[in-house]
N, CA, C and O atoms as a GROMACS GRO file, in nm:
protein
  604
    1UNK      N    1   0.084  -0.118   0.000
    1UNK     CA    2   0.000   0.000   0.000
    1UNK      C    3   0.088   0.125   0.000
    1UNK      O    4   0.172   0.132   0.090
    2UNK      N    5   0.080   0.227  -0.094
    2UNK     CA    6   0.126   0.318  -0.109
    2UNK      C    7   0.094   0.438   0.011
    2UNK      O    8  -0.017   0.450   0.062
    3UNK      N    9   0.219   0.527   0.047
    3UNK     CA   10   0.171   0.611   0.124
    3UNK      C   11   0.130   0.734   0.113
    3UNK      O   12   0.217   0.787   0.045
    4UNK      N   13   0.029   0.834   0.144
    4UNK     CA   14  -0.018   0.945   0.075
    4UNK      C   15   0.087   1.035   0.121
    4UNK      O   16   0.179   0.991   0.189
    5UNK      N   17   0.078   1.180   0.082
    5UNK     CA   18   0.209   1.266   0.036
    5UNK      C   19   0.194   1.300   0.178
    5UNK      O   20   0.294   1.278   0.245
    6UNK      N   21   0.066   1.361   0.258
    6UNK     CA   22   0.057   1.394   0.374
    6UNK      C   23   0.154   1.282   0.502
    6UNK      O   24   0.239   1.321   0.583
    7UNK      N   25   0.096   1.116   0.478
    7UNK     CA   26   0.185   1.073   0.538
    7UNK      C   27   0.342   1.046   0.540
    7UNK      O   28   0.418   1.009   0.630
    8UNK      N   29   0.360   1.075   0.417
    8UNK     CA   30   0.512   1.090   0.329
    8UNK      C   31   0.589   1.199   0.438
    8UNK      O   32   0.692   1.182   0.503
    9UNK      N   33   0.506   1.308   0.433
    9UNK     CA   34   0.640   1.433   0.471
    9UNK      C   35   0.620   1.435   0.603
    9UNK      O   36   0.710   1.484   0.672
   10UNK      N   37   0.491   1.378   0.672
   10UNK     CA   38   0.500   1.388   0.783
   10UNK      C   39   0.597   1.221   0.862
   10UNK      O   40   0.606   1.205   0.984
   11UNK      N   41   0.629   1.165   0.805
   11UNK     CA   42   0.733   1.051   0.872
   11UNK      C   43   0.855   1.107   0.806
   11UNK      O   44   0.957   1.055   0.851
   12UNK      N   45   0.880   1.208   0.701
   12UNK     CA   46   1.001   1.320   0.718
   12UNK      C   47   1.007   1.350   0.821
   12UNK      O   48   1.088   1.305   0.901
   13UNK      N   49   0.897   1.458   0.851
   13UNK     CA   50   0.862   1.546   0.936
   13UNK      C   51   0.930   1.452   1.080
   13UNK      O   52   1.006   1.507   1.160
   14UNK      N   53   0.903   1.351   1.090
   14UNK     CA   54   0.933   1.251   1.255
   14UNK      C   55   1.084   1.272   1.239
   14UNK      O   56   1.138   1.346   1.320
   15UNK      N   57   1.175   1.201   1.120
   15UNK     CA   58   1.302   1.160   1.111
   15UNK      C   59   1.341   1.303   1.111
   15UNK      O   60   1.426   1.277   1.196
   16UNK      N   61   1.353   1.404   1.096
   16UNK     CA   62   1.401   1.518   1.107
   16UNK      C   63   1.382   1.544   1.235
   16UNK      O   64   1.484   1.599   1.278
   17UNK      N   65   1.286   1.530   1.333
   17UNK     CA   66   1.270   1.594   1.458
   17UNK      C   67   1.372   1.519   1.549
   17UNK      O   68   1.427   1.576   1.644
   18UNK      N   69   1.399   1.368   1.509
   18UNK     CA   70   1.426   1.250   1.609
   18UNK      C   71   1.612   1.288   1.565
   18UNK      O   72   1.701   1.246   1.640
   19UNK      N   73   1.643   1.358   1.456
   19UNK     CA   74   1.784   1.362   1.431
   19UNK      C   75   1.828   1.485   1.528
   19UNK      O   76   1.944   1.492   1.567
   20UNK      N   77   1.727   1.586   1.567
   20UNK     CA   78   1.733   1.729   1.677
   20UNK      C   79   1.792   1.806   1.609
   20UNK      O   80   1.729   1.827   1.505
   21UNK      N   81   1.919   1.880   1.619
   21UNK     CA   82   1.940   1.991   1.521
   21UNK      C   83   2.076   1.977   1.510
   21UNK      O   84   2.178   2.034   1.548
   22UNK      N   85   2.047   1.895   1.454
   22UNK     CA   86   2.203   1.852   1.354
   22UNK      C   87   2.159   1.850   1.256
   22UNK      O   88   2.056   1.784   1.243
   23UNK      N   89   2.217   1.924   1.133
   23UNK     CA   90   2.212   1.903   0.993
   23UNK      C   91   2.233   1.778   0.914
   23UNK      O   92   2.340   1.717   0.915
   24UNK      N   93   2.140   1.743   0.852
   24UNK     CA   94   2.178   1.582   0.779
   24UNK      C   95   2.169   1.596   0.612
   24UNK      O   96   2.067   1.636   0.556
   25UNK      N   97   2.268   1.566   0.553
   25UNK     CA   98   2.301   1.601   0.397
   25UNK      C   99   2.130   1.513   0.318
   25UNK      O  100   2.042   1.455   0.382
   26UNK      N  101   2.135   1.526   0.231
   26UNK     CA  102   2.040   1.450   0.147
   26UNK      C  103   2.067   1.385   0.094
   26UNK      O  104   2.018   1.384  -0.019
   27UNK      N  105   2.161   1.284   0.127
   27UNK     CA  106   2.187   1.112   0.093
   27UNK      C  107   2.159   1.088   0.211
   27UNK      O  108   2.044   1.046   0.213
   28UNK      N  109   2.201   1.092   0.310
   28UNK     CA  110   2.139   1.040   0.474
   28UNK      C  111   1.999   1.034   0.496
   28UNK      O  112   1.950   0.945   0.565
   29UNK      N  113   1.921   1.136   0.434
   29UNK     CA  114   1.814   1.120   0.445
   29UNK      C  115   1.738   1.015   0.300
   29UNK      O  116   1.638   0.943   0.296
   30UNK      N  117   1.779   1.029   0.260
   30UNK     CA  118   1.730   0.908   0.118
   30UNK      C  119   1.788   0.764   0.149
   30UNK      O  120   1.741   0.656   0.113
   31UNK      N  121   1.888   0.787   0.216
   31UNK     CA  122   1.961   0.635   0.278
   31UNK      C  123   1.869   0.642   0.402
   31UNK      O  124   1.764   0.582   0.379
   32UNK      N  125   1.873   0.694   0.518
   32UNK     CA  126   1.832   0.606   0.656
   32UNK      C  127   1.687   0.658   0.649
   32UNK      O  128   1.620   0.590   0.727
   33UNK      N  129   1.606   0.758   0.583
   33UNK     CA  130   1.470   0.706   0.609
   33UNK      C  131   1.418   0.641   0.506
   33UNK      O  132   1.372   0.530   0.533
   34UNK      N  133   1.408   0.687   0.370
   34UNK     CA  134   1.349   0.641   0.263
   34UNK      C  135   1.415   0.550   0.204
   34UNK      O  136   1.376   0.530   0.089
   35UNK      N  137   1.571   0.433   0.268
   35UNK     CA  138   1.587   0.339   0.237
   35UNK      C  139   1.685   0.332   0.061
   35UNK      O  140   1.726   0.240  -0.010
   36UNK      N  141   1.686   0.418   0.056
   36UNK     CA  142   1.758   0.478  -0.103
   36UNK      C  143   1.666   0.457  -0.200
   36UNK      O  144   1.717   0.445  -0.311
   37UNK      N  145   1.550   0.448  -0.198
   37UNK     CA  146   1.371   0.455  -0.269
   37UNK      C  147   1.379   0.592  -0.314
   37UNK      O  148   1.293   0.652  -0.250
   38UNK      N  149   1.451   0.690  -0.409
   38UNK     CA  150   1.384   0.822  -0.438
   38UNK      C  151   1.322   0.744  -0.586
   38UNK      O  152   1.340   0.816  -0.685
   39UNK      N  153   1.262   0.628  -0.612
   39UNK     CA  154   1.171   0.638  -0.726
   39UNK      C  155   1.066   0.660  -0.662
   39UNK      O  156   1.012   0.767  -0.689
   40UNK      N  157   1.002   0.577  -0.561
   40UNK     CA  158   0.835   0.610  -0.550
   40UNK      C  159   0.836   0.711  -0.453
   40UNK      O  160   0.759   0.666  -0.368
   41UNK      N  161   0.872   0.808  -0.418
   41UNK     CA  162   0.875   0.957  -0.334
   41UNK      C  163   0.969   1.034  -0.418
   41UNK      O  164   1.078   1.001  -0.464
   42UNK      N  165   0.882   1.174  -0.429
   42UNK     CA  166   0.940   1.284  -0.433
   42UNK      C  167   1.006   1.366  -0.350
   42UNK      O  168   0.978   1.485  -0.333
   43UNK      N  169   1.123   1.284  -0.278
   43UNK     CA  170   1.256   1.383  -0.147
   43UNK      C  171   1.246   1.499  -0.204
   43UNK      O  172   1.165   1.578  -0.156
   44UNK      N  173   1.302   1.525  -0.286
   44UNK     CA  174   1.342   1.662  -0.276
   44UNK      C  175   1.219   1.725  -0.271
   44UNK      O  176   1.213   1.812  -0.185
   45UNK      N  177   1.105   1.706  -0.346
   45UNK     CA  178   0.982   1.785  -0.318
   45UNK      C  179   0.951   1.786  -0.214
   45UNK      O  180   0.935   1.904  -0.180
   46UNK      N  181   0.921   1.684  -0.096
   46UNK     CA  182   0.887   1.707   0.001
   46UNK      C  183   1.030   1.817   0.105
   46UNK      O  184   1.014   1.881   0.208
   47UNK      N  185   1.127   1.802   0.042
   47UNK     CA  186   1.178   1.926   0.156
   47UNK      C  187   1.195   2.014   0.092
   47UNK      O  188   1.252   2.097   0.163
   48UNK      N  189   1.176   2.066  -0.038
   48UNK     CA  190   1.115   2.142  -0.114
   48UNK      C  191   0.967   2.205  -0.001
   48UNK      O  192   0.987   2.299   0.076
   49UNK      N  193   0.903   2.173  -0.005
   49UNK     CA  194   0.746   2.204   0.079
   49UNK      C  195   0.826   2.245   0.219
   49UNK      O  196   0.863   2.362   0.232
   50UNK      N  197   0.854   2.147   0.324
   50UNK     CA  198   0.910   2.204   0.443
   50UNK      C  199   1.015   2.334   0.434
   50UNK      O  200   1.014   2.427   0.515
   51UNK      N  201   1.072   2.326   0.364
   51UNK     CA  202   1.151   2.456   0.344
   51UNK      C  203   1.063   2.587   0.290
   51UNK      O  204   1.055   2.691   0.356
   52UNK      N  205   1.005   2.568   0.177
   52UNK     CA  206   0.949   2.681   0.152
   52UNK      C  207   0.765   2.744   0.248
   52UNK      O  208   0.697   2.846   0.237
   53UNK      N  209   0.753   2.614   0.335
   53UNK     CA  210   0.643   2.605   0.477
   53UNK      C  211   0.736   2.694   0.601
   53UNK      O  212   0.676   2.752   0.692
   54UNK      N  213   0.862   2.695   0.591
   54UNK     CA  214   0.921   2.745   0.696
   54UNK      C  215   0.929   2.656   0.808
   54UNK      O  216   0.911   2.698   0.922
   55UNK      N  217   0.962   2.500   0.778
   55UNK     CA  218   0.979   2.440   0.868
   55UNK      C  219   1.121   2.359   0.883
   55UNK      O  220   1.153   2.296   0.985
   56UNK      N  221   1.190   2.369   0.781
   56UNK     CA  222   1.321   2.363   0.744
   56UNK      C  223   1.408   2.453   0.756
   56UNK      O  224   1.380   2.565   0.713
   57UNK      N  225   1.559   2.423   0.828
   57UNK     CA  226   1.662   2.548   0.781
   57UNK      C  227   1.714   2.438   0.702
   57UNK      O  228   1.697   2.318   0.724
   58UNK      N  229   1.805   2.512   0.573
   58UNK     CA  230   1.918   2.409   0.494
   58UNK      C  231   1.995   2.490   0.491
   58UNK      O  232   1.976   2.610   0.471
   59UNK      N  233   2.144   2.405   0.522
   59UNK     CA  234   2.267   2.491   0.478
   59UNK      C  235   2.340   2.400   0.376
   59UNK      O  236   2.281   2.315   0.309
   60UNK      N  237   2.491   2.428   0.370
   60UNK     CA  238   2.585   2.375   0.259
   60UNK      C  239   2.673   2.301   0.315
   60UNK      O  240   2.707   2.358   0.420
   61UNK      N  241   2.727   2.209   0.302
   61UNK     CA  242   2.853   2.171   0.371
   61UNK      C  243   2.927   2.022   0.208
   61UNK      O  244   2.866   1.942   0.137
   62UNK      N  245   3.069   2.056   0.218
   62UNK     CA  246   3.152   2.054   0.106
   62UNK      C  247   3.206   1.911   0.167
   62UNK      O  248   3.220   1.879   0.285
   63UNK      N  249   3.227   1.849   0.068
   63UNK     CA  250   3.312   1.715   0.125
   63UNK      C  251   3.340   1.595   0.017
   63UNK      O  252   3.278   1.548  -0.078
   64UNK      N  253   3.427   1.578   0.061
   64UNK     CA  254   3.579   1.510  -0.015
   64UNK      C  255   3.510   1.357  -0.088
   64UNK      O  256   3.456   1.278  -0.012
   65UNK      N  257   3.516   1.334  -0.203
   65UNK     CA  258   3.425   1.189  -0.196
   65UNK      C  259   3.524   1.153  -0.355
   65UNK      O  260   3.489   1.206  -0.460
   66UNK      N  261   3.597   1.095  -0.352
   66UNK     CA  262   3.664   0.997  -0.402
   66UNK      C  263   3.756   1.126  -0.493
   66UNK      O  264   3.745   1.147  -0.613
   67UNK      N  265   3.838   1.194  -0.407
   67UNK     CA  266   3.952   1.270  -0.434
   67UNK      C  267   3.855   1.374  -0.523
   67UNK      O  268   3.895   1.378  -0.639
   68UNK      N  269   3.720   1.473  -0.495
   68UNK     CA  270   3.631   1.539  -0.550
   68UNK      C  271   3.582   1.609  -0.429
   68UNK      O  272   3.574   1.562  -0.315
   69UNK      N  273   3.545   1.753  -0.475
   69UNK     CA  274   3.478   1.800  -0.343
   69UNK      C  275   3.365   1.826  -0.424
   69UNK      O  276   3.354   1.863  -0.540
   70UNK      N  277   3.271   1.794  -0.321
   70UNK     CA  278   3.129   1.791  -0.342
   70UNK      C  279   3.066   1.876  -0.248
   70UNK      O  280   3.088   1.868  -0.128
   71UNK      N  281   2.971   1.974  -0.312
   71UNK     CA  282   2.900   2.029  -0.220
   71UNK      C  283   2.716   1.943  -0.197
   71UNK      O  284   2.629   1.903  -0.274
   72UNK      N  285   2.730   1.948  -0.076
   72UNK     CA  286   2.563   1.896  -0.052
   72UNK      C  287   2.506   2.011   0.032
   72UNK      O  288   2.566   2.098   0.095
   73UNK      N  289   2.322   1.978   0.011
   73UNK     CA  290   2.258   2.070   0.069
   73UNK      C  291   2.212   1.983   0.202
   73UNK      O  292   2.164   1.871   0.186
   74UNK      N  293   2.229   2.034   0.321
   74UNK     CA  294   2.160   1.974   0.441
   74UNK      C  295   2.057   2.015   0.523
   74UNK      O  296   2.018   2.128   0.494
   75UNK      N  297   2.002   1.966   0.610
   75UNK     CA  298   1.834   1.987   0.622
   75UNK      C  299   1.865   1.965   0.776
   75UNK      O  300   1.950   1.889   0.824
   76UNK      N  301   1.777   2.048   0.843
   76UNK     CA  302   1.737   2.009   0.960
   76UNK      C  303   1.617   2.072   1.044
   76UNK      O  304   1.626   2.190   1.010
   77UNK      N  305   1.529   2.066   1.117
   77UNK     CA  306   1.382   2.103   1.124
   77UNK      C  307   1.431   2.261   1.196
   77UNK      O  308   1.515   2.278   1.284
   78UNK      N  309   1.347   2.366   1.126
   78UNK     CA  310   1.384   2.506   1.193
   78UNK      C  311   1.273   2.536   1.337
   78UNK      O  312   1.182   2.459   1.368
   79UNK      N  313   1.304   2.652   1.403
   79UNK     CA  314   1.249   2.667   1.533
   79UNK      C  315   1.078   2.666   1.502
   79UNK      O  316   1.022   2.676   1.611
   80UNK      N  317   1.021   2.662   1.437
   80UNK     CA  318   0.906   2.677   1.371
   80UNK      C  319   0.886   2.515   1.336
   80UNK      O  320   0.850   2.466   1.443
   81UNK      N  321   0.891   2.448   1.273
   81UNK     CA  322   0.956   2.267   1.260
   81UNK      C  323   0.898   2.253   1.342
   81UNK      O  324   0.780   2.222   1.355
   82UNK      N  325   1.037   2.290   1.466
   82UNK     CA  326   1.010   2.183   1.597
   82UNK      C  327   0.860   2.267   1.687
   82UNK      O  328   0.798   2.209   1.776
   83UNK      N  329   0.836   2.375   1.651
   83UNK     CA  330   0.692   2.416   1.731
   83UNK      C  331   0.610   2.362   1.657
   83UNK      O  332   0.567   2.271   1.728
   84UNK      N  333   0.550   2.355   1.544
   84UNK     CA  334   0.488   2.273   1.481
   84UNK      C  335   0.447   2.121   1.540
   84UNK      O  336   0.345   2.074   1.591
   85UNK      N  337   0.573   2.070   1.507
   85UNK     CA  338   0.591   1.934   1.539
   85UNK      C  339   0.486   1.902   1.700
   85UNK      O  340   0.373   1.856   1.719
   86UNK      N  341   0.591   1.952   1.785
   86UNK     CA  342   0.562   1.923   1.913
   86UNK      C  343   0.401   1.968   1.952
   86UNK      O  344   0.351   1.890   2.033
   87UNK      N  345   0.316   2.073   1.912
   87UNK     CA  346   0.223   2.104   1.942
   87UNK      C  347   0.102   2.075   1.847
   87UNK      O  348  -0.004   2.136   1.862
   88UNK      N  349   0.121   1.960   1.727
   88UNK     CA  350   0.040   1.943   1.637
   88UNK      C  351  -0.054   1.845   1.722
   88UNK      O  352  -0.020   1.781   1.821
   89UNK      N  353  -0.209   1.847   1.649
   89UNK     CA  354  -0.331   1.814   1.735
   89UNK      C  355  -0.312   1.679   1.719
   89UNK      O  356  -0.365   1.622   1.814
   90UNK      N  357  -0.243   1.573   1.617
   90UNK     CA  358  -0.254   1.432   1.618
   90UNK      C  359  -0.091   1.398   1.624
   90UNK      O  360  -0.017   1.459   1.547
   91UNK      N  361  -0.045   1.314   1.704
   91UNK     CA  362   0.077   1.277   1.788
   91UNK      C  363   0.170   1.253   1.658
   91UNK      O  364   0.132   1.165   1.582
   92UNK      N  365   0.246   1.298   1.637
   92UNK     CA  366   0.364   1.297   1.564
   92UNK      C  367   0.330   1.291   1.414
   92UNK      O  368   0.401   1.231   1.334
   93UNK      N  369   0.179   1.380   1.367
   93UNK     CA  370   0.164   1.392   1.237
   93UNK      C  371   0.118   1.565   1.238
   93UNK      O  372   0.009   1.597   1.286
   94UNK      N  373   0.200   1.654   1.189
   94UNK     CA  374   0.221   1.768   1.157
   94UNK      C  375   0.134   1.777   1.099
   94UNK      O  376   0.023   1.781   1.152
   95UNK      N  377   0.155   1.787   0.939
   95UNK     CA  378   0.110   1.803   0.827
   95UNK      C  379  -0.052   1.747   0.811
   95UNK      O  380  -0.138   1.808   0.747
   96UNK      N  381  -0.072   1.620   0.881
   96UNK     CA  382  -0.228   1.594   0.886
   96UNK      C  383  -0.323   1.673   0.948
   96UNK      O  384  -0.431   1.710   0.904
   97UNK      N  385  -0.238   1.708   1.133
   97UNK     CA  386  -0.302   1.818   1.151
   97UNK      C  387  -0.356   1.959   1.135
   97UNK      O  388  -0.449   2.013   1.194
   98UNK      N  389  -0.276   2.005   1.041
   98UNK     CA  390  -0.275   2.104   1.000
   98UNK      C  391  -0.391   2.102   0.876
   98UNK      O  392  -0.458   2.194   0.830
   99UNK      N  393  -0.387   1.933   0.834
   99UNK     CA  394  -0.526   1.974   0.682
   99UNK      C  395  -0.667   1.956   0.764
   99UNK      O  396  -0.776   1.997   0.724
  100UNK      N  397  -0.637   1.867   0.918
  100UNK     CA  398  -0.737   1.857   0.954
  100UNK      C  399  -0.803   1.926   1.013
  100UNK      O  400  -0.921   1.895   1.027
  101UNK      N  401  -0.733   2.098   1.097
  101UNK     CA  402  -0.770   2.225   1.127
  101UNK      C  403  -0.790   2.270   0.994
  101UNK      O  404  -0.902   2.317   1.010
  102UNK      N  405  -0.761   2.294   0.861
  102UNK     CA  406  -0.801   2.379   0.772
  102UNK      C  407  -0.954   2.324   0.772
  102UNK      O  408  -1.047   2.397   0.806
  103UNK      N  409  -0.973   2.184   0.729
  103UNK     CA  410  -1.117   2.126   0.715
  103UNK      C  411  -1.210   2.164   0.826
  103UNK      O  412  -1.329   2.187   0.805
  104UNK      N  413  -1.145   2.170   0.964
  104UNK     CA  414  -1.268   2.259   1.050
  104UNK      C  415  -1.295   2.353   1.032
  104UNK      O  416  -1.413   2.386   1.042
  105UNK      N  417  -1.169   2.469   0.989
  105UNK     CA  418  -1.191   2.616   0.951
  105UNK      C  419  -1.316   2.611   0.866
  105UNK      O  420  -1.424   2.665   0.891
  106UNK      N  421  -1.278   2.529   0.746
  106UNK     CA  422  -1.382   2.562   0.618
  106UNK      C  423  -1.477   2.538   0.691
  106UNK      O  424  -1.545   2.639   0.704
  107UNK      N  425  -1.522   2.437   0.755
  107UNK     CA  426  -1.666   2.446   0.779
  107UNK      C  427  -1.705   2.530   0.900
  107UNK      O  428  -1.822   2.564   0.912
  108UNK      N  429  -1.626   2.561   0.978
  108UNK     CA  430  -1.695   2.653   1.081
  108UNK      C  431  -1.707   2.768   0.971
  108UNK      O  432  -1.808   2.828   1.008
  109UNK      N  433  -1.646   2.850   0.823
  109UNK     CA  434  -1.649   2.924   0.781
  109UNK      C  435  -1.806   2.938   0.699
  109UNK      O  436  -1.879   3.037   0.705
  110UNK      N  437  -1.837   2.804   0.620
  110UNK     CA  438  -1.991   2.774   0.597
  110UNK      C  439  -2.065   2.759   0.676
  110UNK      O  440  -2.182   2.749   0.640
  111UNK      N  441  -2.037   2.752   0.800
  111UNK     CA  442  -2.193   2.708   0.918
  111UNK      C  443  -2.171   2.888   0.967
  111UNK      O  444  -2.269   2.924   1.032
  112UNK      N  445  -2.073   2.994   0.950
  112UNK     CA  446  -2.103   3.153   0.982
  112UNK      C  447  -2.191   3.167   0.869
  112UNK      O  448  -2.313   3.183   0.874
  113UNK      N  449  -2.113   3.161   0.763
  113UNK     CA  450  -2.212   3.186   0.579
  113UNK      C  451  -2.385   3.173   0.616
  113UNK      O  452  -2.462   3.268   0.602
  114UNK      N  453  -2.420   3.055   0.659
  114UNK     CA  454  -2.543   2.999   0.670
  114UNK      C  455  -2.603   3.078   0.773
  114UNK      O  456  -2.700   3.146   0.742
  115UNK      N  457  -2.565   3.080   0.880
  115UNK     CA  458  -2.589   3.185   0.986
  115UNK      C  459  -2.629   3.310   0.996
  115UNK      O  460  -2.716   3.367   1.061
  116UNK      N  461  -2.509   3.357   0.877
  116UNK     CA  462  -2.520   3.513   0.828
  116UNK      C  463  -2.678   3.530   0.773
  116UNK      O  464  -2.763   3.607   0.818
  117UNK      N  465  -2.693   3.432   0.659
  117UNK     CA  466  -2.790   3.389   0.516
  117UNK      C  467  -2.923   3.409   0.608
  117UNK      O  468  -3.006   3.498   0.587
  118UNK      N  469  -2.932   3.295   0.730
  118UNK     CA  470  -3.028   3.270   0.783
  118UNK      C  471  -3.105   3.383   0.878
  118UNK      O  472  -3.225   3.392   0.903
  119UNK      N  473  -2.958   3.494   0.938
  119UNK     CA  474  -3.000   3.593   1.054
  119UNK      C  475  -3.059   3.696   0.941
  119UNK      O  476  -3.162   3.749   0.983
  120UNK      N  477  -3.020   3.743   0.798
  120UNK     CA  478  -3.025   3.830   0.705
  120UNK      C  479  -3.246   3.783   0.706
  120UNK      O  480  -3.337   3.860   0.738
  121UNK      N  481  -3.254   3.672   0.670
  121UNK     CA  482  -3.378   3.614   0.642
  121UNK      C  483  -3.475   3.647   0.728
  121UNK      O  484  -3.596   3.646   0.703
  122UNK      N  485  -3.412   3.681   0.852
  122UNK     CA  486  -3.493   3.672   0.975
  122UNK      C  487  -3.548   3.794   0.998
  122UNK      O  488  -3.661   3.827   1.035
  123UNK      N  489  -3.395   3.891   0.956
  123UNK     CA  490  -3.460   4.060   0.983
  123UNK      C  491  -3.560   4.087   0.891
  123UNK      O  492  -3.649   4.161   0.932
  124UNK      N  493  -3.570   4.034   0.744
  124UNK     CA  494  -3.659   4.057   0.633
  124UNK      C  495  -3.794   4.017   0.698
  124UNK      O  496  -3.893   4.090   0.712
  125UNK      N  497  -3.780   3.885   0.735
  125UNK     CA  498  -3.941   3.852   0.834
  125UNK      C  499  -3.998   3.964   0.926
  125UNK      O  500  -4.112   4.010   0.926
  126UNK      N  501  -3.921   3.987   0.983
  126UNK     CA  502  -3.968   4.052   1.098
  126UNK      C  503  -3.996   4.224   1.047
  126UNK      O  504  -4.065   4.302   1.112
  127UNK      N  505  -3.924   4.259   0.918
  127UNK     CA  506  -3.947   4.384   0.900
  127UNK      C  507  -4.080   4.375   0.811
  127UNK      O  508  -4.149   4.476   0.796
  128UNK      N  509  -4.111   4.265   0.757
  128UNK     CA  510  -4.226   4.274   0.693
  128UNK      C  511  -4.340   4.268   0.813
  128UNK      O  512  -4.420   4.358   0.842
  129UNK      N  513  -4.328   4.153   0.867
  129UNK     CA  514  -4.426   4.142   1.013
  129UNK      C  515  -4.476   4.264   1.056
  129UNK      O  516  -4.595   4.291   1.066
  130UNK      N  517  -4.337   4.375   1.094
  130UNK     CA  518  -4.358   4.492   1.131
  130UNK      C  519  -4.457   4.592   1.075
  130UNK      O  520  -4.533   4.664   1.139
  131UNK      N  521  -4.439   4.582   0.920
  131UNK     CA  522  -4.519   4.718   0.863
  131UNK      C  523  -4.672   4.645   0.810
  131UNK      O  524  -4.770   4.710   0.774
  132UNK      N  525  -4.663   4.488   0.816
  132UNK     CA  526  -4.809   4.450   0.861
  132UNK      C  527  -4.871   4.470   0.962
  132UNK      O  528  -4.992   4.462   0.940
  133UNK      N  529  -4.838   4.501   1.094
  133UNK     CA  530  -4.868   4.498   1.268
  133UNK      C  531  -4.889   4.673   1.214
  133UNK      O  532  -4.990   4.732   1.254
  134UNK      N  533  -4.828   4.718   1.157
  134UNK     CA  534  -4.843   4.896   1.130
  134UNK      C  535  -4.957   4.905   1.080
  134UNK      O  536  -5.032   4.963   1.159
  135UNK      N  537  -5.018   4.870   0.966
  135UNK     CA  538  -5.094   4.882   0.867
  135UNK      C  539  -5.235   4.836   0.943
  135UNK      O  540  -5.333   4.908   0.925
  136UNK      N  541  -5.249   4.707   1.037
  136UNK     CA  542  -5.322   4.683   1.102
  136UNK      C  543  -5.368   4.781   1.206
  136UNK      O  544  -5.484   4.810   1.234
  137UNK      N  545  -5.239   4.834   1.265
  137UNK     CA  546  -5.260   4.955   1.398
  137UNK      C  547  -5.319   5.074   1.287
  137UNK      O  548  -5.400   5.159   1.324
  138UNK      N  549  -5.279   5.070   1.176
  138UNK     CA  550  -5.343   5.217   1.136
  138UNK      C  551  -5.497   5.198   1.084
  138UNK      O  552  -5.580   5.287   1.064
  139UNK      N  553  -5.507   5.108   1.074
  139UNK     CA  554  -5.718   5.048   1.058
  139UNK      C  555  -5.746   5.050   1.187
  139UNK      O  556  -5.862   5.088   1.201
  140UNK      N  557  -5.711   5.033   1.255
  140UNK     CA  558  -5.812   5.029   1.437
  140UNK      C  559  -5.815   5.175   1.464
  140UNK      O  560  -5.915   5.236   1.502
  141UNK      N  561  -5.700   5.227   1.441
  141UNK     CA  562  -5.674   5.408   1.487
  141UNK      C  563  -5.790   5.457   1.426
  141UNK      O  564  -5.870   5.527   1.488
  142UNK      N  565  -5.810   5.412   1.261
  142UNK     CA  566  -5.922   5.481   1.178
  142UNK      C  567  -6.034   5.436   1.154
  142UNK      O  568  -6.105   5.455   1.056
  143UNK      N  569  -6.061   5.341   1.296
  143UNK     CA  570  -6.225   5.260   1.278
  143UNK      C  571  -6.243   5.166   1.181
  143UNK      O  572  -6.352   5.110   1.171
  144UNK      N  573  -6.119   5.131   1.081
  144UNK     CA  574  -6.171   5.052   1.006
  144UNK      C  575  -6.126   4.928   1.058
  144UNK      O  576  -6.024   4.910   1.124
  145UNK      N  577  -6.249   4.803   1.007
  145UNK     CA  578  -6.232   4.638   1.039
  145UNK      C  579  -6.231   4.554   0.895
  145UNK      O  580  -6.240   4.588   0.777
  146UNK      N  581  -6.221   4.465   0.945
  146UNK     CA  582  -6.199   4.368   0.848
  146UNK      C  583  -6.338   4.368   0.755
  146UNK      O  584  -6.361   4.385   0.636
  147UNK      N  585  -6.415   4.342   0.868
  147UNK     CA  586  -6.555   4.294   0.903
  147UNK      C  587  -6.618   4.409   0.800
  147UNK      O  588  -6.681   4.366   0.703
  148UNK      N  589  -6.606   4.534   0.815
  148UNK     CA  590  -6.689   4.647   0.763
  148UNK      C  591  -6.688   4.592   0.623
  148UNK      O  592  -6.595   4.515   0.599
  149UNK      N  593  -6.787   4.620   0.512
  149UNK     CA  594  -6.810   4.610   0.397
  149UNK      C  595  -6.792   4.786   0.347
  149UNK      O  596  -6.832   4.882   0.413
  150UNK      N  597  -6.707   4.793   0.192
  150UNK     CA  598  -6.712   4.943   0.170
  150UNK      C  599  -6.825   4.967   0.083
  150UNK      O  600  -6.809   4.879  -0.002
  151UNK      N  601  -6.917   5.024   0.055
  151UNK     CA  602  -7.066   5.092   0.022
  151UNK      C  603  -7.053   5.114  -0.095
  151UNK      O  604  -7.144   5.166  -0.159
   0.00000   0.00000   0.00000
């Protein structure tokens, strides 16, 4: 069973928190979490997203690999990351919590809409009610009834 993108970046999201704030190049992370699998996940996209979410810092660090210096980019969860992380509403899934507060937003945002729709409906009732209860008070003021026949 394949895993959805939400659970994808958020078991990033774990292995980045559990490494603390040490920088880890992006072979370490394609080697010790994703197993050296970058066919069925998009790595770089997903820290692509945490980085440009503001939950990533990346820096550079240069190193020697078969008489070659190589520069790599390294990753590690930024102060925002780890607040995220630690205070998200479902235990060590960030990113779910976060779609699963947007989905309450939206609907607490349609049940105001409806509210609004419904209180708008209500003043219209009542202002019509009103200048019927008027129209009635102004026939009793002037003797006239229902009852009377006009001649």
């Amino acid at each position: 069973m394949s895993l959805s993108s939400i659970e994808k970046i958020d078991g990033l999201f774990l292995y980045l928190y559990a490494k603390g704030s040490t920088y880890t190049s992006y072979r370490n992370i394609v080697g010790e979490h994703f197993k050296n699998d970058e066919v069925s996940t998009d790595i770089e996209g997903l820290l692509i997203k945490l980085d440009r979410d503001g939950y990533v810092d990346t820096g550079e660090r240069t190193n020697n690999r078969n008489f070659d210096w190589i520069k790599e980019t390294t990753y590690k969860l930024s102060f925002e990351g780890r607040f995220l992380f630690e205070n998200s509403r479902l235990c060590n899934r960030p990113y779910a919590s976060l779609k699963k507060t947007e989905r309450y937003k939206n609907k607490l945002n349609v049940a105001k809409a409806a509210a609004s729709a419904a209180n708008a409906v209500i003043i219209i009732l009542i202002a019509i009610f009103a200048v019927c209860a008027q129209r009635q008070a102004n026939r009793i003021a002037n003797g006239e009834t229902k009852t009377e026949k006009t001649k």
